[in-house]
N, CA and C atoms as a LAMMPS dump frame, in Angstrom:
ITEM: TIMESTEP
0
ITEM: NUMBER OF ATOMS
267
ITEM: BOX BOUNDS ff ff ff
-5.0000000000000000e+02 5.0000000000000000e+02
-5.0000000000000000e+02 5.0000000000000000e+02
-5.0000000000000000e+02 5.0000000000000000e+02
ITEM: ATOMS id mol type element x y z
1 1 1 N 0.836 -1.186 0
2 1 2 C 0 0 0
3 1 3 C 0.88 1.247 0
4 2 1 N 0.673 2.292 -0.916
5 2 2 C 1.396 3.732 -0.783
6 2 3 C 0.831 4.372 0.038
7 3 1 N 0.03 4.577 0.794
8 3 2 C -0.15 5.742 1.714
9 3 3 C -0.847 7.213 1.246
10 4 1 N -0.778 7.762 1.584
11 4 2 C -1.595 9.255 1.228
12 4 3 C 0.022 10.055 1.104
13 5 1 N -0.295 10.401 -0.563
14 5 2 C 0.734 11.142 -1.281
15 5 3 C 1.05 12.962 -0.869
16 6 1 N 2.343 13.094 -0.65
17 6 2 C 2.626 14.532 -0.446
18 6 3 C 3.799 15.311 -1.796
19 7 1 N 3.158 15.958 -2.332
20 7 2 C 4.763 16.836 -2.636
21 7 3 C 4.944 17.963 -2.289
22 8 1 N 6.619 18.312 -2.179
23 8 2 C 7.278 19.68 -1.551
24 8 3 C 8.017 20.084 -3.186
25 9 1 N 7.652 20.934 -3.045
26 9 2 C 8.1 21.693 -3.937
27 9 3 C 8.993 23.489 -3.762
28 10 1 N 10.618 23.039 -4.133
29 10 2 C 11.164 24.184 -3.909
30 10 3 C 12.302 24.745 -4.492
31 11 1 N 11.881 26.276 -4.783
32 11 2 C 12.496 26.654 -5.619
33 11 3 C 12.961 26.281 -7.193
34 12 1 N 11.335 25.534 -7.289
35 12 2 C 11.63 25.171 -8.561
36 12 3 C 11.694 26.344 -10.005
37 13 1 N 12.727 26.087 -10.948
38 13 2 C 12.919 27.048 -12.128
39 13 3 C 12.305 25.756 -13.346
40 14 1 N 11.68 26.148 -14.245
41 14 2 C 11.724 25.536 -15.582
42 14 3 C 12.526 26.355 -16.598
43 15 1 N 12.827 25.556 -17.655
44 15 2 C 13.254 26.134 -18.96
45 15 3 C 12.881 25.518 -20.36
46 16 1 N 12.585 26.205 -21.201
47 16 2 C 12.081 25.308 -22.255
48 16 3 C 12.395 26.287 -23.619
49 17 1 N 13.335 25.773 -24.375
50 17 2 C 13.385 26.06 -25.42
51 17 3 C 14.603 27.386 -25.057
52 18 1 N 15.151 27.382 -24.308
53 18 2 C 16.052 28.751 -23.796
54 18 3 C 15.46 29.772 -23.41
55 19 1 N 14.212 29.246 -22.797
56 19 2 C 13.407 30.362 -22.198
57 19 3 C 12.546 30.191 -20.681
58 20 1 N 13.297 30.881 -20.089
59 20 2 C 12.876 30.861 -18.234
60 20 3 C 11.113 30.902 -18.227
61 21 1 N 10.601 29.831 -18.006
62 21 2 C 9.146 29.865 -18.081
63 21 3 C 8.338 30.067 -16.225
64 22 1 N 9.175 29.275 -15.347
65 22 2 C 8.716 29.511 -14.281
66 22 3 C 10.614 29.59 -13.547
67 23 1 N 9.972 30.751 -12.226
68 23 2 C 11.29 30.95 -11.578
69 23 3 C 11.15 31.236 -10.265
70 24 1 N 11.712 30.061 -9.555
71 24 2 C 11.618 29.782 -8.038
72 24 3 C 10.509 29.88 -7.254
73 25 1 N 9.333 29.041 -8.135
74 25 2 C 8.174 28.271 -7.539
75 25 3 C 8.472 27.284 -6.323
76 26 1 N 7.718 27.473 -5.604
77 26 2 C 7.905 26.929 -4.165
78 26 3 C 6.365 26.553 -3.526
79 27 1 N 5.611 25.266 -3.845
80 27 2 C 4.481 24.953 -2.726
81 27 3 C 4.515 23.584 -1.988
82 28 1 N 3.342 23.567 -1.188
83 28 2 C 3.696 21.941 -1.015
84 28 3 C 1.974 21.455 -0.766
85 29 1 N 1.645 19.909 -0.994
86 29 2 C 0.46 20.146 -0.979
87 29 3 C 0.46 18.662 -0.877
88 30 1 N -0.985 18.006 0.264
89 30 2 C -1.129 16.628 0.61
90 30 3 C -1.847 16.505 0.606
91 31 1 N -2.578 15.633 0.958
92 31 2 C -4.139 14.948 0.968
93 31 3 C -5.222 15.977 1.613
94 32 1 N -6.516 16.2 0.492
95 32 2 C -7.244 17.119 1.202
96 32 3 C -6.636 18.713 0.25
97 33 1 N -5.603 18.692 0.114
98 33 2 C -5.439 20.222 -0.364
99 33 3 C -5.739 20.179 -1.745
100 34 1 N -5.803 21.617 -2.347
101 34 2 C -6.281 21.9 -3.526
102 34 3 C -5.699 23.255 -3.753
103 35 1 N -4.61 22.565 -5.218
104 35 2 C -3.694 23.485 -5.629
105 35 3 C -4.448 24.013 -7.081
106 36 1 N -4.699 25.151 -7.523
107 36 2 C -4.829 25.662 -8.718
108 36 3 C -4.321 26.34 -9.823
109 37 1 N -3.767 25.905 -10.891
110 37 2 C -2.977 26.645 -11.375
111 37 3 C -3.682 26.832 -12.732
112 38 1 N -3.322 28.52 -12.865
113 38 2 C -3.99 29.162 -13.689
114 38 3 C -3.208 30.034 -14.454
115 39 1 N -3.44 30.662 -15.722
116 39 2 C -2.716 31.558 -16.329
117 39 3 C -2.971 31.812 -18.102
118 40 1 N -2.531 32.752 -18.478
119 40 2 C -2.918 32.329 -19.647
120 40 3 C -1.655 31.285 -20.821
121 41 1 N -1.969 31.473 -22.015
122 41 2 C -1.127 30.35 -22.963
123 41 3 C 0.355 30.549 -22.864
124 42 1 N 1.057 29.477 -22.346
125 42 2 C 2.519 30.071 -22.415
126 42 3 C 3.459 30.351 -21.227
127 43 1 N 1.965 30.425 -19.989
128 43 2 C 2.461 30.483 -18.84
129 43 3 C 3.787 29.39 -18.467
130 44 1 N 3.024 28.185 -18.518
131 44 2 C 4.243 27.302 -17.647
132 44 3 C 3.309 26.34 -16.828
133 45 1 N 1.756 26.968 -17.473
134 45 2 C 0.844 25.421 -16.746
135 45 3 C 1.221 24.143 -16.73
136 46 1 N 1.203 23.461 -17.944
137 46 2 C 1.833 22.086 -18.407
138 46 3 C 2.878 21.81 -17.945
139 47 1 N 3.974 22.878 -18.567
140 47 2 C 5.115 22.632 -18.205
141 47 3 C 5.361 21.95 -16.503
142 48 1 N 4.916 23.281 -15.619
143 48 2 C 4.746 22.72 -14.153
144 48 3 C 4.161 21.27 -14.225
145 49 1 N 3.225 20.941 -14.554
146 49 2 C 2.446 19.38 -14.389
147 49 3 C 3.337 18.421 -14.914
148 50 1 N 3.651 18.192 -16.231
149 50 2 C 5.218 17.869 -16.565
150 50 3 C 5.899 17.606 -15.615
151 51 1 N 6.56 18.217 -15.084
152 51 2 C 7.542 18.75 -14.144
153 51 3 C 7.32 17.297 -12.937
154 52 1 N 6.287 17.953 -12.494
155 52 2 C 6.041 17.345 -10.846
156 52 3 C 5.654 15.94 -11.094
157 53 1 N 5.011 15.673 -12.718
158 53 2 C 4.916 14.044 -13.18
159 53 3 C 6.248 12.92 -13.534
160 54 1 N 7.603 13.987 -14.046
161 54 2 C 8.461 13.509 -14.016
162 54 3 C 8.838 13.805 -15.569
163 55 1 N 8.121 13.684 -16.619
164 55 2 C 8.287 14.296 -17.748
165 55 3 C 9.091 15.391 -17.841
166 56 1 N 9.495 15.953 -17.677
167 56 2 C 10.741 17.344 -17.715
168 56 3 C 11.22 17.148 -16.266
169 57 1 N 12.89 17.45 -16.24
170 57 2 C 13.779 17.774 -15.569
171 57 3 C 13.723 19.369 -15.296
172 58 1 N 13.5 19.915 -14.24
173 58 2 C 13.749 21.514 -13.611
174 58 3 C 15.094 21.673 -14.128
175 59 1 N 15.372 22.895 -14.447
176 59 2 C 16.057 23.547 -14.502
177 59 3 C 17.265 23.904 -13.331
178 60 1 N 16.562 24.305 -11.954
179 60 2 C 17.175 24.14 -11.135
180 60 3 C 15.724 23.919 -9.859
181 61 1 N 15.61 23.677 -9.076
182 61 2 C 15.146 23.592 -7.493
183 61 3 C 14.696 21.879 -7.459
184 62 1 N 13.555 21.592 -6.544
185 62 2 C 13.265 20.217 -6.147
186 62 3 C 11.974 20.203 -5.966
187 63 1 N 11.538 18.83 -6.906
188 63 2 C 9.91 18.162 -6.635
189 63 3 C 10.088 16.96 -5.662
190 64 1 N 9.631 16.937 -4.608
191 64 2 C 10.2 15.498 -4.036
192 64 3 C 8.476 15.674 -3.831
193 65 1 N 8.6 13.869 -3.814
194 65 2 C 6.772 13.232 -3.569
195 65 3 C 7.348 11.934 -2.475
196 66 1 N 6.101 12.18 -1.326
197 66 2 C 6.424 11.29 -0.263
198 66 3 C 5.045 10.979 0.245
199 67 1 N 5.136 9.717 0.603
200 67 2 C 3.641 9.164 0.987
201 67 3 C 3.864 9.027 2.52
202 68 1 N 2.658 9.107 3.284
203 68 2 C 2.799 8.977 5.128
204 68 3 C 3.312 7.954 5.154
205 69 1 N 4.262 7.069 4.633
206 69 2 C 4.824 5.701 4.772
207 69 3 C 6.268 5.893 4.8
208 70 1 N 6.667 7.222 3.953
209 70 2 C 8.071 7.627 3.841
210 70 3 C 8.409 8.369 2.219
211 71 1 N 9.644 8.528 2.023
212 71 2 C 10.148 9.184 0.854
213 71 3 C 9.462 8.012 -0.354
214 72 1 N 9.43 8.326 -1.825
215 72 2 C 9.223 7.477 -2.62
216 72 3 C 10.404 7.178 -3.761
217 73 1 N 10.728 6.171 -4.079
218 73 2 C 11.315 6.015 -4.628
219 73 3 C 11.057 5.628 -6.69
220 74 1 N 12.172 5.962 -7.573
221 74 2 C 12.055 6.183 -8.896
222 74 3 C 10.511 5.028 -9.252
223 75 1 N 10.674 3.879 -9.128
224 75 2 C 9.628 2.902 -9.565
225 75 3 C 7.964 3.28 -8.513
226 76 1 N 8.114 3.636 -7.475
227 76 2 C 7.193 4.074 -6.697
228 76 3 C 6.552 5.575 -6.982
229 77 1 N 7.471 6.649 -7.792
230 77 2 C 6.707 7.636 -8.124
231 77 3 C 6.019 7.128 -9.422
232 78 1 N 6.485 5.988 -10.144
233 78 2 C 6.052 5.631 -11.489
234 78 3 C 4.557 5.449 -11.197
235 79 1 N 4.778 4.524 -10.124
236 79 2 C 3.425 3.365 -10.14
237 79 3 C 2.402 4.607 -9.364
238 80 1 N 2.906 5.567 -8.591
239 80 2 C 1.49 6.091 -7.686
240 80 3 C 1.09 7.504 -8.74
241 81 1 N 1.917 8.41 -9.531
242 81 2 C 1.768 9.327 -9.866
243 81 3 C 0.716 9.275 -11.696
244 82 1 N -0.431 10.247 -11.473
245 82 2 C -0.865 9.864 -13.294
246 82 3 C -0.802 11.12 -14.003
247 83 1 N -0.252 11.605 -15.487
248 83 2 C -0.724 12.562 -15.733
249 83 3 C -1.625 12.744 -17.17
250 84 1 N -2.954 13.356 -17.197
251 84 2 C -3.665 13.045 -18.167
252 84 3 C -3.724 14.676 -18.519
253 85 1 N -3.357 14.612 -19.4
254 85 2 C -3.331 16.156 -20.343
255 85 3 C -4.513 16.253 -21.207
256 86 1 N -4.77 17.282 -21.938
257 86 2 C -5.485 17.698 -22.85
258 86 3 C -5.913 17.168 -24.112
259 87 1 N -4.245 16.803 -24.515
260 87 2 C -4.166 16.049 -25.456
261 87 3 C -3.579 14.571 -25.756
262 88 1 N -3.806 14.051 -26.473
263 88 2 C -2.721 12.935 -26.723
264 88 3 C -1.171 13.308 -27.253
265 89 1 N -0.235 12.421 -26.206
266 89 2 C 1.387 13.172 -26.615
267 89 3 C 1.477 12.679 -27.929
């Protein structure tokens, strides 16, 4: 059993294409919370979701995901984390 999922998120930067899209984003959010992210085209929506799914590498800061059981590890963020986008990749 995984437990009830947390991530910390800090000081995260993205980059995409040689261009600083988000810069030193920092939240954290667990069971029960409700994060919203909004903006218009270009922001760094996706990108962020990306990001915290494992699909893109930050630029520079840290996504760590931990369940009340403990830290998670590479095959354990595979199996607990989903990300369903808009479109088909």
């Amino acid at each position: 059993m995984m437990g009830s999922l947390r991530f910390e998120v800090e000081e995260l930067m993205i980059e995409r294409g040689g261009r600083r899209i988000l810069d030193r984003v920092s939240f954290s959010a667990g069971p029960g919370d409700y994060v919203e992210v909004t903006g218009p085209n270009g922001a760094g929506k996706t990108s962020l979701l990306r990001t915290l799914a494992g699909l893109l590498r930050p630029a520079d800061g840290r996504v760590f995901a931990a369940s009340n059981l403990g830290p998670l590890d590479d095959d354990e963020k595979m199996r607990a984390l989903h990300f369903v986008g808009h479109r088909d990749g």
